[in-house]
C-alpha angles and dihedrals in degrees: 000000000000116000104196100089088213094058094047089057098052090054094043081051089053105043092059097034079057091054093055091055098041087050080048078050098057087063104033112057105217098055109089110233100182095052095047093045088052095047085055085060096051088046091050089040093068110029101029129025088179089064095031088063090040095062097033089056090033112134095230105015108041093065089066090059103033091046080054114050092048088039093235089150143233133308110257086215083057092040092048096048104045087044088056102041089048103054084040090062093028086059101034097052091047092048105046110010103040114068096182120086097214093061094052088063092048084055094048101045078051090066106042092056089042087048087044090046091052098043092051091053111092115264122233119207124200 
């Protein structure tokens, strides 16, 4: 536990900053919901215990972690979705909003190693 009040604050601030944008993360495909989810632990665990043990026991959030840290894997449904929205907004931005065709391919090299990231990770089924 941190014992400067300020820099507890600052971390109680970030953790939960962290969890915004990793709930933004479940429905946009390029923000990473498990990292910053994991960064918000770290944060809580050393300013807060109270919110450390919220998020970790948390009915939506705390799976991501705790799927995590003992590498159970991750949800096909989870898998499935974030695969699909990705390769929907992947083509069609670089279908229909980027007009250079060097960063199409960027786009497109972006989602084959997330696709290949994902695949590698070990699938749950309910």
């Amino acid at each position: 536990m941190v014992k400067s009040p300020v820099i507890r604050w600052i971390l109680i601030i970030s953790g939960f900053l962290s969890i915004i944008v990793a709930i933004i993360g479940i429905f946009l495909p390029l923000v990473p919901t498990t990292p910053l989810l994991l960064l918000a632990a770290a944060c809580f665990a050393k300013s807060s215990q109270r919110f450390y043990n919220w998020l970790i026991n948390n009915r939506y959030l705390g799976s991501f972690i705790r799927n995590y840290r003992e590498r159970k894997g991750v949800h096909f449904k989870i898998k499935a979705g974030a695969l699909t929205l990705m390769w929907a907004v992947m083509i069609y931005t670089a279908l229909f909003v980027i007009k250079i065709l060097f960063i199409k391919i960027i786009l497109i090299i972006i989602a084959i190693v997330v696709t290949i990231h994902l695949i590698r990770i070990k699938t749950l089924y309910d």
